[in-house]
N, C-alpha and C positions, 0 to 999 in steps of 0.2 A: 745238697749233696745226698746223695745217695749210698747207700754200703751194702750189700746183700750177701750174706755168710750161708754157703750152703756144705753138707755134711751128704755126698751122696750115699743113700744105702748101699752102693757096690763096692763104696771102701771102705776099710774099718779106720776108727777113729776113735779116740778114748774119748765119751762123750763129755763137752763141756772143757775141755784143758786145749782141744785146736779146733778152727775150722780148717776143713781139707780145702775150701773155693773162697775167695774173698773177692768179689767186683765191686768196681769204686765208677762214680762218674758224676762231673759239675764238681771237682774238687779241685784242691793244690796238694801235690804229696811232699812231705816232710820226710829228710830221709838223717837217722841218729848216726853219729860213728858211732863204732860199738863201744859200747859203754862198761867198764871195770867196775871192781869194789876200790875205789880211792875216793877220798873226802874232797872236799871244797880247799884245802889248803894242800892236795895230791897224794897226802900219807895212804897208806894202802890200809884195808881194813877188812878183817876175819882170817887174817892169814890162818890156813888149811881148814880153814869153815866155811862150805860150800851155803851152809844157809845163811851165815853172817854177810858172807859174798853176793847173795841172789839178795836181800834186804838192803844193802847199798848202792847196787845196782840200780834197782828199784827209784831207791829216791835219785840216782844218777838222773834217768830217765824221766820221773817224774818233772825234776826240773829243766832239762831240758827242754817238753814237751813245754812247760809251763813258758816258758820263753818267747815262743809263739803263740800261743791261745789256747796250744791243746793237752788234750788230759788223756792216759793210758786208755782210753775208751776210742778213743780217735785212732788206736793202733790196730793194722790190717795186715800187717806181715811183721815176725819175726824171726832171726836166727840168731840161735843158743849155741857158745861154744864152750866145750867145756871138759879140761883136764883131769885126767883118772877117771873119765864116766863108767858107772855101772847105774842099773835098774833103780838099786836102792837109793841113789841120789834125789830119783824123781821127785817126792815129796819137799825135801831139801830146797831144791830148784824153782817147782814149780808153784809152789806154795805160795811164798813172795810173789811172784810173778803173774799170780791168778789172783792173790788178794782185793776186793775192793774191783774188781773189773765187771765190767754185764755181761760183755760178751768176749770170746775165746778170739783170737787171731789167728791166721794162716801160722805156720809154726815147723820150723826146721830144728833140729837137738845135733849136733855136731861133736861125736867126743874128738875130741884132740890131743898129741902127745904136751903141747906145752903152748902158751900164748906168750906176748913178747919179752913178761917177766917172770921171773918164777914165784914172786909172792901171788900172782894173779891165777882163780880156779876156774873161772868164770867171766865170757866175756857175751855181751846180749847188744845185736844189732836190729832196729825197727824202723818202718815208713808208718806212717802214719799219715791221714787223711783229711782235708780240712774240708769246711764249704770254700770254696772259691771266691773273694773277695768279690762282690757288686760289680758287675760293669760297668765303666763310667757309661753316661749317654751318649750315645752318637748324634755328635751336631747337625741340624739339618744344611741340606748342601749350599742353600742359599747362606748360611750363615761361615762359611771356611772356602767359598770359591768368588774368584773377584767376577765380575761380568767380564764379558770378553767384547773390548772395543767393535764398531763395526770396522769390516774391510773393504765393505765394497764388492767381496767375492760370494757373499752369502746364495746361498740356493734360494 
């Protein structure tokens, strides 16, 4: 698989927190619902703490990703959504979500007036990128085609 993150100089980008181009190819893409701050037993967690919320997020994500083979490194596209957004959250946000990672993802920040519940501040949807399972081999033709009787009509 391939991934190639490029940051054109003609567009500004805060260096390190997104890539502005993300191409993928020879992969399978994994695509997450967007993932809340609720626990593994659904309680919600950090109510009105935007960073307690991006930290449970987080391991939402991570397990999910772990589910099929991949780890937050394998993510190529994000969209952040996110309740009362101002500036100041950034660090809050993206902190958790840069943690521990090599490189930055393609990346969308969406404030919103509210998401489906109202203990929820934060909600973080991603694709993520794998190598593409082996190809099985392809049988050769003598091996999955019968001979064909003669008929009599042959050239």
């Amino acid at each position: 698989m391939s991934v190639q993150r490029v940051n054109p100089p003609a567009i500004y980008g805060p260096a390190g927190m997104i890539s502005q181009v993300v191409t993928t190819g020879g992969e399978r893409l994994v695509h997450l619902s967007g993932q809340v701050a609720r626990d593994a037993e659904g309680r919600p967690v950090g109510p009105g703490d935007h960073a307690a919320q991006a930290a449970q997020v987080v391991r939402n994500i991570e397990a999910a990703l772990a589910a099929v083979g991949a780890t937050r490194d394998d993510i190529v596209k994000e969209t952040v959504y996110v309740v009362d957004y101002s500036p100041a959250l950034l660090p809050a946000i993206f902190g958790p979500l840069r943690a521990g990672v090599s490189q930055a993802p393609a990346s969308t920040l969406v404030g919103v007036p509210a998401l489906f519940a109202p203990e929820y501040l934060l909600e973080v949807e991603v694709v993520a990128a794998l190598r593409a399972a082996p190809a099985a081999p392809v049988p050769a033709a003598e091996d999955v085609m019968s001979p064909v009787p003669p008929t009599g009509r042959e050239c």
